[in-house]
Backbone as a chain_set.jsonl record, in Angstrom:
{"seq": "XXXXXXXXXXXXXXXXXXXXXXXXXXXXXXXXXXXXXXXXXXXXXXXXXXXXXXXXXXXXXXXXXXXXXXXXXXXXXXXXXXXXXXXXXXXXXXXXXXXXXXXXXXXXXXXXXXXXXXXXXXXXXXXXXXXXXX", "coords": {"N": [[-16.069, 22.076, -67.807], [-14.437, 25.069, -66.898], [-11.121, 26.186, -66.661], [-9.795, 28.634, -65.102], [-6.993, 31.313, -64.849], [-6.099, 33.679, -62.251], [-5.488, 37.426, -62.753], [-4.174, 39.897, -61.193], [-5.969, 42.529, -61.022], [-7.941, 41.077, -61.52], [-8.427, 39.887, -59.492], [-8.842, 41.738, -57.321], [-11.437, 42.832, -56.663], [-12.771, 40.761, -55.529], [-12.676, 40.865, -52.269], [-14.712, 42.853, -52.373], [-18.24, 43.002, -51.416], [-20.391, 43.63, -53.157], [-19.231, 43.789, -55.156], [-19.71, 43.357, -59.056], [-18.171, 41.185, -60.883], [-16.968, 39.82, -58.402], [-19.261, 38.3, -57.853], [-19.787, 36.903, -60.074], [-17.713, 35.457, -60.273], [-17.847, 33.576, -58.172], [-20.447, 32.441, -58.581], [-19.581, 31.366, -61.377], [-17.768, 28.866, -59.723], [-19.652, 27.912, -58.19], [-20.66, 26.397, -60.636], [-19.129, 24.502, -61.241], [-16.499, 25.543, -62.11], [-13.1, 26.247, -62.049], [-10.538, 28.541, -60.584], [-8.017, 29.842, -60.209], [-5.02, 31.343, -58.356], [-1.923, 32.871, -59.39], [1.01, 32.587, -57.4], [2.236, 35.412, -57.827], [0.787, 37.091, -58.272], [-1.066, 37.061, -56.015], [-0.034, 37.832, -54.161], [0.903, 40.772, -55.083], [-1.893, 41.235, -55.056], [-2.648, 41.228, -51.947], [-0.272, 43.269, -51.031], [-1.852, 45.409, -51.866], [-4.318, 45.643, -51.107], [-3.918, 45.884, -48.176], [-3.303, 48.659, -48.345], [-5.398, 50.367, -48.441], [-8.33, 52.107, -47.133], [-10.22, 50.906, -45.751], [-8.484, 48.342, -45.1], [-9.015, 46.653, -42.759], [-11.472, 45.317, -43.289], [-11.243, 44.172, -45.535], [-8.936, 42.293, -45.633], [-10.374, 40.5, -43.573], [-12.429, 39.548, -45.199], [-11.178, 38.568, -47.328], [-10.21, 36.461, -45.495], [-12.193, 34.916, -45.506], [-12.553, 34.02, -47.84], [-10.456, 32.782, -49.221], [-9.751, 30.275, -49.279], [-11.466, 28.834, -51.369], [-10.28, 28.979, -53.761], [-7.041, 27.407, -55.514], [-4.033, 27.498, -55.697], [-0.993, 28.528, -57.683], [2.416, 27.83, -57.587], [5.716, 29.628, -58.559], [8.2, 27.614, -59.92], [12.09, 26.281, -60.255], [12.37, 25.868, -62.945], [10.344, 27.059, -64.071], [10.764, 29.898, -63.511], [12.946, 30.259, -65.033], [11.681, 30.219, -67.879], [10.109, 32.264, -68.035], [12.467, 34.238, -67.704], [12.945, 33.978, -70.107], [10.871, 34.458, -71.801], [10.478, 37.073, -71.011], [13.221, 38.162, -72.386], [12.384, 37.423, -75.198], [10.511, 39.015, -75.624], [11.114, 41.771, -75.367], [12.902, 41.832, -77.339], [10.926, 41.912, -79.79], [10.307, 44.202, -79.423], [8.388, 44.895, -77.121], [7.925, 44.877, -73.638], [7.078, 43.477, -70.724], [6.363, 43.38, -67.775], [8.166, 41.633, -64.636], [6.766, 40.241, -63.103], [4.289, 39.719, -64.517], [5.251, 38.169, -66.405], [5.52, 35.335, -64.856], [2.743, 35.46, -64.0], [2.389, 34.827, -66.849], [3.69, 32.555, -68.034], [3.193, 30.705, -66.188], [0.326, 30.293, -66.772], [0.31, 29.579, -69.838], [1.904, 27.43, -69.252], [-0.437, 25.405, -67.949], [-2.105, 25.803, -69.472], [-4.222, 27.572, -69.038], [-7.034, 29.614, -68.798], [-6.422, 33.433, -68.713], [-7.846, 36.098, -66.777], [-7.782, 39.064, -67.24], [-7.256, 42.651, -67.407], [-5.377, 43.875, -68.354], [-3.347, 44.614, -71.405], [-1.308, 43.742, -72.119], [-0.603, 41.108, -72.548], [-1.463, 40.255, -74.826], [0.465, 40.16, -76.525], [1.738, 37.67, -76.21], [1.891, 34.52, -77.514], [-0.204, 32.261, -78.274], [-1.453, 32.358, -75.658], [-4.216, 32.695, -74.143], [-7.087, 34.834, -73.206], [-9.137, 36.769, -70.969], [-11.156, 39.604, -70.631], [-13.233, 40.094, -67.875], [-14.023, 42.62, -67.049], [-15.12, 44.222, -68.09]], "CA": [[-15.681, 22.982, -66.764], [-13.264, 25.936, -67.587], [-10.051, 26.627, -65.666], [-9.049, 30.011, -65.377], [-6.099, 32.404, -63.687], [-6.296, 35.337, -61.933], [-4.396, 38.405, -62.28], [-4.499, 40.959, -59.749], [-6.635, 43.138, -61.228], [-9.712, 40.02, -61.168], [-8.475, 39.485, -57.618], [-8.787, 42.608, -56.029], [-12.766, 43.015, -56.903], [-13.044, 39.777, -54.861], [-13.048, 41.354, -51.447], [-16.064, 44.104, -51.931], [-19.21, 42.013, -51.521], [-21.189, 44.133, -54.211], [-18.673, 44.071, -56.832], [-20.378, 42.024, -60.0], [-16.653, 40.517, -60.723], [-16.724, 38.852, -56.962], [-20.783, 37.383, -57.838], [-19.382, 36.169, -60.952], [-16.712, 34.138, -59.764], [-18.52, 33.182, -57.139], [-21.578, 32.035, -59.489], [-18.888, 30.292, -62.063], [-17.522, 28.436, -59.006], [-20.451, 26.899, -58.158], [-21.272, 26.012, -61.509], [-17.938, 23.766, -61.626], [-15.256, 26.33, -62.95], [-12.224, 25.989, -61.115], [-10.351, 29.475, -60.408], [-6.0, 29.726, -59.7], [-4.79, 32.761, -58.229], [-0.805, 32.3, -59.348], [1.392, 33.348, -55.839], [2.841, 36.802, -57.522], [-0.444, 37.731, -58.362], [-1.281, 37.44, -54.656], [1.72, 39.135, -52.909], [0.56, 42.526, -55.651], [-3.631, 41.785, -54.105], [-2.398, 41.545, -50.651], [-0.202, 44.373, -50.683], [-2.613, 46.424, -52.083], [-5.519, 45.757, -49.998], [-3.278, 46.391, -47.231], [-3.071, 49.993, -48.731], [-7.034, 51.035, -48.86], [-8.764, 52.935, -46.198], [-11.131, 49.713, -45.799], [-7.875, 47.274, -44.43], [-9.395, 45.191, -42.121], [-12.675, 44.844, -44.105], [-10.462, 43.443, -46.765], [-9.016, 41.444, -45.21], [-11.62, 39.605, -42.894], [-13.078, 38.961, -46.38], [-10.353, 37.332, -47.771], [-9.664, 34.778, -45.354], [-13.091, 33.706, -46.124], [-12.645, 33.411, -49.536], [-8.926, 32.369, -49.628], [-10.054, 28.473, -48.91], [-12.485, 28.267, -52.14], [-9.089, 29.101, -54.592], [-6.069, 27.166, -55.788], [-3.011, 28.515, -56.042], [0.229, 28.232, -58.467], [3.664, 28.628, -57.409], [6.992, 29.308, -59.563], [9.786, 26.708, -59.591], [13.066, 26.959, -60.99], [11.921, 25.886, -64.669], [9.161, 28.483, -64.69], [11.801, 30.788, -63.334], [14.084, 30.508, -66.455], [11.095, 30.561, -68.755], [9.635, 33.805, -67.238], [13.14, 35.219, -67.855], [13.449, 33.82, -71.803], [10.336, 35.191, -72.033], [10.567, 38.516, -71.383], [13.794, 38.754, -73.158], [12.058, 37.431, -76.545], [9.466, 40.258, -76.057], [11.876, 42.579, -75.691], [13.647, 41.741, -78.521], [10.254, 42.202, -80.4], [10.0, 45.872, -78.743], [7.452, 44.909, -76.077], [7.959, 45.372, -72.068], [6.799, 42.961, -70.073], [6.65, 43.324, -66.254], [8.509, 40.692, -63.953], [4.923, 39.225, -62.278], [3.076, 39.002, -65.722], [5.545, 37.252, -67.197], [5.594, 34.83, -64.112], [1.471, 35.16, -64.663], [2.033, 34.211, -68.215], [4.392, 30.851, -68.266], [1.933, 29.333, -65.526], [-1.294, 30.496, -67.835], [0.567, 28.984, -70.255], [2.102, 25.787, -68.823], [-1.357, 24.679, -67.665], [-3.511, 25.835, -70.533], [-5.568, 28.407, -68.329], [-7.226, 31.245, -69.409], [-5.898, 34.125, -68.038], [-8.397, 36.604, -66.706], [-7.029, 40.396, -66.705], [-7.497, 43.883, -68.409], [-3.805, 44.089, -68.685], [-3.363, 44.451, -72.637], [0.642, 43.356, -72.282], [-0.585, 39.853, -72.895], [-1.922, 39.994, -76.336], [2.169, 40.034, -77.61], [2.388, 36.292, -76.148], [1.253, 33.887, -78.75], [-0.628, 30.793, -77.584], [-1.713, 33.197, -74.603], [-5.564, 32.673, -73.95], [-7.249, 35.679, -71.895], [-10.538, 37.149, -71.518], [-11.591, 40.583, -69.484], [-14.444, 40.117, -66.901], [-14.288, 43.764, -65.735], [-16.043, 45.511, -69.251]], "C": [[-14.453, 23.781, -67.211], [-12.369, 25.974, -66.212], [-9.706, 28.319, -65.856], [-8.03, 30.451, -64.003], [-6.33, 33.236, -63.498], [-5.587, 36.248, -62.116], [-4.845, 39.435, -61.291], [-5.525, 41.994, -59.726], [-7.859, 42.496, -61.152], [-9.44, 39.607, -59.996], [-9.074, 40.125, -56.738], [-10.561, 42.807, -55.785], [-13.317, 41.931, -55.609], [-14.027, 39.85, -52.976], [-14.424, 42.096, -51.363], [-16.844, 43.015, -52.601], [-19.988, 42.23, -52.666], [-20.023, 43.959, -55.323], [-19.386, 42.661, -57.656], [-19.478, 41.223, -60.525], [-16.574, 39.374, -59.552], [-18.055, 37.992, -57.41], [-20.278, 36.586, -59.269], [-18.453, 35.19, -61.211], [-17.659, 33.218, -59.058], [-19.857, 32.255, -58.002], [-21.017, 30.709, -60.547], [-18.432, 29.113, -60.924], [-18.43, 27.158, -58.345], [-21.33, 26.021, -59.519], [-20.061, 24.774, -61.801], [-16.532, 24.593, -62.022], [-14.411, 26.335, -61.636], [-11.247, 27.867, -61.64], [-8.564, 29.798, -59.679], [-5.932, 30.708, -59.558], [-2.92, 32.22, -58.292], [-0.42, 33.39, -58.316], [2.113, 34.409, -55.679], [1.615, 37.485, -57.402], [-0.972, 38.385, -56.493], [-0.628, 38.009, -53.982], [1.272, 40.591, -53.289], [-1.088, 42.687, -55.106], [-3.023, 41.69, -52.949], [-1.815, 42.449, -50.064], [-1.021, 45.39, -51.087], [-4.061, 47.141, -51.552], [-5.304, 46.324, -48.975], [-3.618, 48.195, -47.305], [-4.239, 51.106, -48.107], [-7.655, 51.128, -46.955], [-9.534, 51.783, -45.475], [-10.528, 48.55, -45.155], [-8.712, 46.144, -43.973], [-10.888, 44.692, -43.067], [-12.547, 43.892, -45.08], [-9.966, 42.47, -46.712], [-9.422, 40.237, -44.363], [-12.44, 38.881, -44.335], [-12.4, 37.964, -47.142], [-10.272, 36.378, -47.204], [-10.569, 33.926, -45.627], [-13.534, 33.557, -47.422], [-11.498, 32.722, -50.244], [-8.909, 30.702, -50.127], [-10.744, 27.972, -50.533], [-11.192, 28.346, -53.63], [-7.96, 27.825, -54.944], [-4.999, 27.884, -56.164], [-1.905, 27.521, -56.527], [1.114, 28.888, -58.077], [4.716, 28.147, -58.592], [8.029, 28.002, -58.915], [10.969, 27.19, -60.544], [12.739, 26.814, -62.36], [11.049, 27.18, -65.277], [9.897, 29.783, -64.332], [12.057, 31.406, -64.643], [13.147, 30.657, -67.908], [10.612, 31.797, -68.607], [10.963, 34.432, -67.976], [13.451, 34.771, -69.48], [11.994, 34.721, -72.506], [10.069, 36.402, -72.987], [11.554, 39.031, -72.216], [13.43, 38.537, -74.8], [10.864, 38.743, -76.489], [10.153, 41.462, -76.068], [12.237, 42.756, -76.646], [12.555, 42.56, -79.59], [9.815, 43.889, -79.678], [8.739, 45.853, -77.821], [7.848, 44.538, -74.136], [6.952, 44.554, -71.366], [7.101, 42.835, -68.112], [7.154, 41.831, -65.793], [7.689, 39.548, -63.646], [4.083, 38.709, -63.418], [3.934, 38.4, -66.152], [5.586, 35.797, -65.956], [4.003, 34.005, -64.793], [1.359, 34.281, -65.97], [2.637, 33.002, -68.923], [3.582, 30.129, -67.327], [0.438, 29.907, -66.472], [-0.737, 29.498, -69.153], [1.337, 27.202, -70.311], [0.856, 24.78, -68.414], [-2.281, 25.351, -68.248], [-4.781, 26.251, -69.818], [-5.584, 29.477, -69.343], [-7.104, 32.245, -68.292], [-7.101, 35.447, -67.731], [-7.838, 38.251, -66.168], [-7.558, 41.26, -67.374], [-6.509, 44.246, -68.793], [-3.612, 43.298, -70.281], [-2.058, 43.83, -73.184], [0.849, 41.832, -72.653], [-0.869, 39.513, -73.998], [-0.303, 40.072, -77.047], [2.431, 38.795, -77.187], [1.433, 35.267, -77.005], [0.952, 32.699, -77.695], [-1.598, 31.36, -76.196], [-3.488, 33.269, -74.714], [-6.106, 33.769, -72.709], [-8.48, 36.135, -72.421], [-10.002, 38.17, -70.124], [-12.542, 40.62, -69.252], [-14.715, 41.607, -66.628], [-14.767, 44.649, -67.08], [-17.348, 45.112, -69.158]], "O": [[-13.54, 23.232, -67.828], [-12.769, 25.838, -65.056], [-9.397, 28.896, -66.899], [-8.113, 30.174, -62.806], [-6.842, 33.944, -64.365], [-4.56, 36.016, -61.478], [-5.954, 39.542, -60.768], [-5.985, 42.386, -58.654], [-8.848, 43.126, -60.778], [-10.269, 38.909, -59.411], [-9.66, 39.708, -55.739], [-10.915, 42.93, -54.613], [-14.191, 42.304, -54.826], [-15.085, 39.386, -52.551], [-15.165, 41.953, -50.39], [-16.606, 42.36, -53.616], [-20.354, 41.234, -53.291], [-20.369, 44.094, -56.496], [-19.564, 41.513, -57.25], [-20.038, 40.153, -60.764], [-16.18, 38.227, -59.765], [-17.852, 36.784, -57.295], [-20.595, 35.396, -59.276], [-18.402, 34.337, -62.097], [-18.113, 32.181, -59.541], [-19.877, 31.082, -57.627], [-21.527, 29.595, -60.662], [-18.887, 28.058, -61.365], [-18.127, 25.992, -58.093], [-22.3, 25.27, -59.414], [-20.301, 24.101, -62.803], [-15.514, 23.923, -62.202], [-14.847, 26.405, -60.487], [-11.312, 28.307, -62.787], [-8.366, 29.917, -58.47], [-6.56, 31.444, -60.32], [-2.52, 31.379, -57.487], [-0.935, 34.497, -58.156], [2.619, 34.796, -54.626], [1.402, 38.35, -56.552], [-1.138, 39.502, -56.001], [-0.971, 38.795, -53.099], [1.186, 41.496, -52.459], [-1.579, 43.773, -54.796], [-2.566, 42.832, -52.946], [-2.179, 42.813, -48.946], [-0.805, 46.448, -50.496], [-4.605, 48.245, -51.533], [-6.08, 47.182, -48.555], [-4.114, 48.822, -46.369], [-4.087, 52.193, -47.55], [-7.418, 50.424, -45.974], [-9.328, 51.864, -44.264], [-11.268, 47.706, -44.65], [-9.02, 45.092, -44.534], [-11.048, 43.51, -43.372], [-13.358, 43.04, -45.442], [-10.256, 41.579, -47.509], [-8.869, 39.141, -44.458], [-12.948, 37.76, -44.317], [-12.816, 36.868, -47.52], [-10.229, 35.307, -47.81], [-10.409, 32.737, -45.902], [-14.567, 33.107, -47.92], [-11.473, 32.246, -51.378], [-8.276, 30.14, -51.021], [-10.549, 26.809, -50.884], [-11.455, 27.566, -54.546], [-8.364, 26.931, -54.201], [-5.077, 28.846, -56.928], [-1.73, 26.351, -56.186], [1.106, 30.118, -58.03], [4.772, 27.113, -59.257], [8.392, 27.686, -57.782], [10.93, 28.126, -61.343], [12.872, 27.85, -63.011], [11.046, 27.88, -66.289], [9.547, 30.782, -64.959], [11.682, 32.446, -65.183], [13.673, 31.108, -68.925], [10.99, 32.477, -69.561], [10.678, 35.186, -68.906], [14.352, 35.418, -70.014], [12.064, 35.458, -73.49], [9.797, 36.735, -74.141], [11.314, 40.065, -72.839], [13.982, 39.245, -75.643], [10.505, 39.282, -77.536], [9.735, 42.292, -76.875], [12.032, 43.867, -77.135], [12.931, 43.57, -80.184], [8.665, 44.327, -79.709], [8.061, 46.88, -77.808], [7.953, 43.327, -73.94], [5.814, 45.02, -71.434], [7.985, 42.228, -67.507], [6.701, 40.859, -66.398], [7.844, 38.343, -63.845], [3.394, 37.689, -63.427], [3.315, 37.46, -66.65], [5.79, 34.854, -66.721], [3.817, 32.985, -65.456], [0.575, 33.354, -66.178], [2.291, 32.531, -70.007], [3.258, 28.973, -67.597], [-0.496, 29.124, -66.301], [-1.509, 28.581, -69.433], [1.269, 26.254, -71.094], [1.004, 23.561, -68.494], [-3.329, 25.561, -67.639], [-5.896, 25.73, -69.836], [-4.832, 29.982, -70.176], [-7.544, 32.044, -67.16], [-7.318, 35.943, -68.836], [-7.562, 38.55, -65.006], [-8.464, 40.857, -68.104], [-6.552, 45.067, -69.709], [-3.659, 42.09, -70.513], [-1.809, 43.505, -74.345], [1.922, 41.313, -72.962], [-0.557, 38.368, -74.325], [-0.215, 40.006, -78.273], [3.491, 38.414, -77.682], [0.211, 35.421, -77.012], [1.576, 32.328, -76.701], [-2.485, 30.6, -75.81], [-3.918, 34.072, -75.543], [-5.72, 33.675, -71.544], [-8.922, 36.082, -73.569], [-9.199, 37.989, -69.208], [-13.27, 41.12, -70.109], [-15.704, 41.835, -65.932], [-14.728, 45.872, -66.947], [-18.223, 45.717, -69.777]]}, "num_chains": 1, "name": "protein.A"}
């Protein structure tokens, strides 16, 4: 059985019933695959759903899909790694957002694969990720 994380970009698909992203979770899920949405990830899909012409649709959908998830929150350790992080990618001339690096010490503290299209992760070594959405 595989574990994987979400980033926001394999979240947001979730909601629209036709997207082949949402049947494919949904399909792995019942096959055994277990599925983490870490809790910045969700704060950037929830405000963003919020956003879309569609609101309530979006959300009526979520709450019934919220239940079938696990979710990862930061503590102070994953804090201070998040911020050593980003300053070693810096150093190496790469830019890491606040949330992915959050994303990318829990993908990495629990040996998930990280599911995104966001290319900012291929500069973290050890960093396992695949894109569902090509």
């Amino acid at each position: 059985m595989a574990r994987y994380l979400l980033d926001t970009n394999h979240i947001s698909p979730l909601v629209t019933l036709t997207h082949p992203l949402r049947e494919k979770i949904l399909l792995k899920m019942g096959m055994g695959d277990t599925f983490i949405i870490p809790l910045p990830a969700l704060s950037e899909f929830l405000f963003g759903i919020r956003l879309l012409p569609r609101v309530k649709q979006n959300l009526t959908e979520w709450e019934r899909l919220k239940g079938l998830f696990d979710y990862y929150y930061l503590n102070l350790n994953l804090a201070e790694q998040s911020a050593e992080l980003r300053v070693a990618l810096r150093k190496k001339g790469w830019q890491l957002e606040i949330v992915d690096s959050f994303i990318a010490v829990l993908t990495l503290k629990y040996d998930l694969t990280l599911l995104t299209t966001d290319r900012d992760f291929e500069a973290i070594s050890g960093l396992k990720s695949e894109n569902w959405m090509v």
